[in-house]
C-alpha positions as CSV (number, residue, x, y, z in Angstrom):
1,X,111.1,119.7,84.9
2,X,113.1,119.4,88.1
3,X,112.2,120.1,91.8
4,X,113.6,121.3,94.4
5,X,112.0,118.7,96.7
6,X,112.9,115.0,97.2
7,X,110.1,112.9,95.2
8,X,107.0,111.5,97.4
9,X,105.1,108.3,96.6
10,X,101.9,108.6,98.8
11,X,99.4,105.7,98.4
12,X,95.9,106.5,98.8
13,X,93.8,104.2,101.1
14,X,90.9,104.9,99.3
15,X,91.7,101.7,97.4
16,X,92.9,99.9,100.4
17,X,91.5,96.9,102.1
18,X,89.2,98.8,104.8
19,X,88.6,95.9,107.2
20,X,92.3,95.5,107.9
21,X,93.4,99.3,107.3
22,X,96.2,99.6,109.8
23,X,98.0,96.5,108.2
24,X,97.7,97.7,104.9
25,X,99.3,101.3,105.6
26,X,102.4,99.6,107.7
27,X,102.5,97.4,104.3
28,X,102.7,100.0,101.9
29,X,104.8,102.1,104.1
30,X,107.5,99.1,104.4
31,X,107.1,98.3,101.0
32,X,108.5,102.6,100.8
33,X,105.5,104.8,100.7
34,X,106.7,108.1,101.5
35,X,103.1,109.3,102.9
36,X,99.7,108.3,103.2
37,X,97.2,110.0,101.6
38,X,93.6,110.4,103.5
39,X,90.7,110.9,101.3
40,X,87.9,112.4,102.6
41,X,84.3,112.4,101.3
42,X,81.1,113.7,102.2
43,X,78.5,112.4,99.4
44,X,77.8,116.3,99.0
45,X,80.9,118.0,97.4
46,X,81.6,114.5,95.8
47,X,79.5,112.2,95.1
48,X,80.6,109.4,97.6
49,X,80.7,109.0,100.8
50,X,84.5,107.5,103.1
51,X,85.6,108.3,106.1
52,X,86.0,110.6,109.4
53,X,88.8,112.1,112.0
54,X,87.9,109.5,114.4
55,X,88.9,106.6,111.6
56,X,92.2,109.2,111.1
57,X,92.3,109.1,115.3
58,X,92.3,105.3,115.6
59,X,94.9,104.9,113.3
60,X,97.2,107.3,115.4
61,X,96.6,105.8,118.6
62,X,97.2,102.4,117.1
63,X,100.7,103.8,116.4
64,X,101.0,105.1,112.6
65,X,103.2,107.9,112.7
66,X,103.7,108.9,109.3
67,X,103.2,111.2,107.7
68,X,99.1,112.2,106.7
69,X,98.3,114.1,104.1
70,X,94.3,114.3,104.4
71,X,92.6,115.1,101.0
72,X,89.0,116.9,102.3
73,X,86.3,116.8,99.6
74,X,83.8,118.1,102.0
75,X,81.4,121.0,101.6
76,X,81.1,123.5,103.6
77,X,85.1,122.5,105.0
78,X,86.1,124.9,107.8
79,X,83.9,122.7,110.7
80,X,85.7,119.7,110.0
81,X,89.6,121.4,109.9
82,X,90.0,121.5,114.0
83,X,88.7,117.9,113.9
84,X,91.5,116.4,111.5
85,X,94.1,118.5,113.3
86,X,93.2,116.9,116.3
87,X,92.6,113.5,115.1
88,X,96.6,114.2,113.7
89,X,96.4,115.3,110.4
90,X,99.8,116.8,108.9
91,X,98.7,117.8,105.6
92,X,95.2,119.6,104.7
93,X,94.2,120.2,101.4
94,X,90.9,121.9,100.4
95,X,89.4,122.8,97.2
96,X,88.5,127.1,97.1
97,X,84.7,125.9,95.9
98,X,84.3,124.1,99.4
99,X,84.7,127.7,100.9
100,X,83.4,130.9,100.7
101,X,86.9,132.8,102.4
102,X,89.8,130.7,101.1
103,X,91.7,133.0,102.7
104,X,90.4,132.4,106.3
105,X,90.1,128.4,105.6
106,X,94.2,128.3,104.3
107,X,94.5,130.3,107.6
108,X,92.8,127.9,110.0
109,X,94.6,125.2,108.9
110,X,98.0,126.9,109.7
111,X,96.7,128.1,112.4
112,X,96.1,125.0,114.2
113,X,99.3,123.8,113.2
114,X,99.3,121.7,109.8
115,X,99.9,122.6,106.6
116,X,97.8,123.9,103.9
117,X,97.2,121.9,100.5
118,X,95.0,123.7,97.4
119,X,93.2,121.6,95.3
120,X,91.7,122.2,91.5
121,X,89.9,119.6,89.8
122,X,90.3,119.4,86.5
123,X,88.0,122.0,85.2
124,X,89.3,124.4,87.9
125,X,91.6,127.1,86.9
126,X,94.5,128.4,89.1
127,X,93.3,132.1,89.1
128,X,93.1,132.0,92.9
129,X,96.4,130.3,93.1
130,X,98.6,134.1,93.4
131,X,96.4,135.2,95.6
132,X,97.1,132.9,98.7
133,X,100.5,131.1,97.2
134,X,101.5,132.3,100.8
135,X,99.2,130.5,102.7
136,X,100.0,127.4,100.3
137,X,102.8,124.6,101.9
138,X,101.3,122.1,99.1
139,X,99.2,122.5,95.3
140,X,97.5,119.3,94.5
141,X,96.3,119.0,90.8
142,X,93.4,116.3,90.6
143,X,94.3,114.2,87.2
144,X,90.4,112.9,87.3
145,X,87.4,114.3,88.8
146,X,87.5,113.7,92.7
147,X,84.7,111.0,94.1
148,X,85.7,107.9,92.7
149,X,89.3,105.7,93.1
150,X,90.5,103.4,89.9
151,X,89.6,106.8,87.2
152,X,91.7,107.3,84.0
153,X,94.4,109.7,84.3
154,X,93.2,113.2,82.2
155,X,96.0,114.3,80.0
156,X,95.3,117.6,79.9
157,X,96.1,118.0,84.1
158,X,99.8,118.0,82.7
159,X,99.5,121.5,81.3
160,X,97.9,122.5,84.8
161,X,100.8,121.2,86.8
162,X,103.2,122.6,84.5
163,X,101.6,126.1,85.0
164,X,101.5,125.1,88.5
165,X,104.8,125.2,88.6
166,X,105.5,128.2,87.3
167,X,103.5,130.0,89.5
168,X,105.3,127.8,92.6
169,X,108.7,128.3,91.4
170,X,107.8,132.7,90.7
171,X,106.9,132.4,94.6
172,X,110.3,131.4,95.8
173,X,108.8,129.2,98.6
174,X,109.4,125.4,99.0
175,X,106.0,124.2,98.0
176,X,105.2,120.5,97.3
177,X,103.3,119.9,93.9
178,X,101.1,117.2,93.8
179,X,99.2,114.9,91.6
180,X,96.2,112.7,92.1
181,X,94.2,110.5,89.5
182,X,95.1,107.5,87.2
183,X,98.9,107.9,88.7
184,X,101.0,104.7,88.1
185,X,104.5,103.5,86.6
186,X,103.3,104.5,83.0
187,X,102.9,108.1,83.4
188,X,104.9,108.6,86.8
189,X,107.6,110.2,84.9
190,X,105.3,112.5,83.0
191,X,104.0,113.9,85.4
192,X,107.9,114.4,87.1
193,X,108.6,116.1,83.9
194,X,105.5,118.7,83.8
195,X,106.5,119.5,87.6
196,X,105.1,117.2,90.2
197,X,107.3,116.1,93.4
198,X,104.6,114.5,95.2
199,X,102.1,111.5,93.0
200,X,99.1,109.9,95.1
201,X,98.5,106.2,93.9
202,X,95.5,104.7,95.0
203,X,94.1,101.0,93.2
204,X,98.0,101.2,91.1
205,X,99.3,100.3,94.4
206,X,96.8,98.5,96.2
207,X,95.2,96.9,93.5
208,X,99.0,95.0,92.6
209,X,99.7,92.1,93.8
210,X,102.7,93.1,95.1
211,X,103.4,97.2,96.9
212,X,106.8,96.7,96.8
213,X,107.5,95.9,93.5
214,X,104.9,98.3,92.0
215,X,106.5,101.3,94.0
216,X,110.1,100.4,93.1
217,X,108.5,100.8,89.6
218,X,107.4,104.3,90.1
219,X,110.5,104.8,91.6
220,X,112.8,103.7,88.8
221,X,110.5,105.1,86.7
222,X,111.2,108.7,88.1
223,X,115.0,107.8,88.9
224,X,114.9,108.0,84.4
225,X,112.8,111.0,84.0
């Protein structure tokens, strides 16, 4: 299934080497990661526990411009929005059981000037999806349940993006679809084909011995999708 957007590769440094963070993303971005993905975890939502805005903050000021698509897994979520805006997050995705007003949460984001993701695990259905598709710059589909990096990918997330992208493409509104969970060169192209633009890759990446070559894969790997 095509897209109307160009495809993203966005490594997640939940697998990275933490004690030498910075160098990793400038690897994996030279090595042509479109985005970096920020997990965030709060040993309440999820059960594990990462990092903050101010680790988001250090990597700004230490000069990382890219792109950040920050992935909160945080319960209750609206305190810690204005934080990761400030700290310079791009992208913000929440899950609608972190909130009790989606509505207002999707809002906040915007509002503070980044754009809004919504995530559903696995065993979350899109009902709420139509509901605030306007509010929505970005749909993430988790392809395992969220806590844990280096999870098989779940098969049936396929149908979810696929539906995803029906309701995305009814919307008429450029919005990114993305997937996160067990993503690498094997299934890349499935997951282009049931509607994804944007695939998060977490140990796949940083778990290779070498970024470069393993996202040139993923990248000839959607180049024959």
């Amino acid at each position: 299934m095509s897209t109307a957007l160009p495809y993203w590769i966005a490594p997640s440094i939940l697998s990275a080497d933490f004690s030498r963070l910075g160098e990793e993303i400038h690897n994996v971005l030279a090595a042509g990661a479109d985005v970096i993905h920020f997990d965030v975890m709060d040993n309440h939502y999820v059960p594990n526990l990462t990092i903050g805005p101010l680790v988001l903050e250090s990597l700004r000021n230490a000069g990382i411009s890219c792109t950040m698509d920050v992935h909160l897994m945080v319960k209750p979520v609206d305190r810690l929005i204005g934080d990761f805006i400030e700290a310079g997050a791009d992208i913000i995705s929440v899950h609608p059981e972190a909130t009790e007003h989606l509505h207002r949460t999707l809002t906040l984001i915007r509002e503070g000037g980044a754009k809004a993701g919504l995530v559903f695990n696995p065993a979350t259905p899109l009902t709420v999806l139509p509901e605030v598709l306007e509010l929505v710059d970005l749909v993430l589909i988790m392809s395992v349940n969220p806590g844990f990096g280096g999870q098989a990918f779940i098969a049936s997330s396929l149908t979810k993006l696929t539906a995803a992208r029906a309701l995305i493409d009814a919307g008429g509104r450029d919005i990114r679809l993305e997937i996160d969970g067990g993503i690498k060169a094997g299934n890349i192209a499935s997951a282009a084909a049931a509607g994804a633009d944007t695939f998060v890759a977490g140990s796949a990446i940083f778990g290779s011995g070498d970024y470069q070559q393993t996202i040139a894969a993923m990248r000839a790997a959607l180049a024959a999708a």
